[in-house]
N, C-alpha and C positions, 0 to 999 in steps of 0.2 A: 425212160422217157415216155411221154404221154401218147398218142394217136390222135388221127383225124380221119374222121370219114364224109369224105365226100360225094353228095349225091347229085347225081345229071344226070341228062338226057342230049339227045342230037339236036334237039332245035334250039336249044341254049344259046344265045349270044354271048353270054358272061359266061359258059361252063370250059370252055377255052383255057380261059384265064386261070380257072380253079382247080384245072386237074394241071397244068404247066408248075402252080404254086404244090402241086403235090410232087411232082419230081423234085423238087427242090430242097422241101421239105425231107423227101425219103432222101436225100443224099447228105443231108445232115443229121439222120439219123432217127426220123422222127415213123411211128409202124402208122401209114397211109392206105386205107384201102377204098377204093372206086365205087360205086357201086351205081350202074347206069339203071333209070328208072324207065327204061324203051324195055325190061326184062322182068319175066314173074319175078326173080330172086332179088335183083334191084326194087322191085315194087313192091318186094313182102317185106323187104327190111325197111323201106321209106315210110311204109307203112306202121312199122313198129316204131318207127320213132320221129311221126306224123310231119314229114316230109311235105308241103305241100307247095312249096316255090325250089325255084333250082336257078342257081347254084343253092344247095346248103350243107354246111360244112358241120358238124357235131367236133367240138374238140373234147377229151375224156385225157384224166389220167392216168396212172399206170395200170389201179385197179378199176378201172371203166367205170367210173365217179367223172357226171357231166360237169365241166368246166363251163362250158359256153357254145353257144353254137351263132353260126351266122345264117340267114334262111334269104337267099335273093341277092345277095351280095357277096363279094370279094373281098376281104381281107386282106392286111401284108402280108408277106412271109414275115416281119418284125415284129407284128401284133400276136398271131399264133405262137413265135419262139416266145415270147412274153409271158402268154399267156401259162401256157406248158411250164415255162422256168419258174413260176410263180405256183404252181401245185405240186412242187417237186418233194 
């Protein structure tokens, strides 16, 4: 199954929303990892994969071949399963 990485911060309005849709996602199975950009290591990987609004979400799949990414926005959880099922 594919992954999502999603990048935030604390002052986020929408980043709420985008890490809630990452429990969701990891309980169906999907490899979800965090990565908060208030931190060097959150901000050297934002950085690598020029992160510049938050919520943003990189979807990848199995072999971290970028699918899509969302940069500011929220997504479904139906839209990600979608996507993922669609580079399987």
């Amino acid at each position: 199954m594919g992954s999502v990485k999603i990048f935030f911060k604390s002052d986020c309005p929408k980043c709420p929303a985008a890490k809630n849709m990452g429990i969701i996602l990891k309980k169906e199975g999907v490899n979800v990892t965090n990565y908060n950009l208030d931190t060097l290591d959150g901000l050297a990987e934002g950085a690598y994969y020029s992160v510049m609004a938050t919520p943003t979400l990189i979807i990848e799949d199995e072999e971290e071949n970028h699918i899509a990414d969302f940069r500011g926005d929220v997504p479904t959880v139906q839209d990600i399963q979608k996507l993922i099922n669609q580079h399987q």
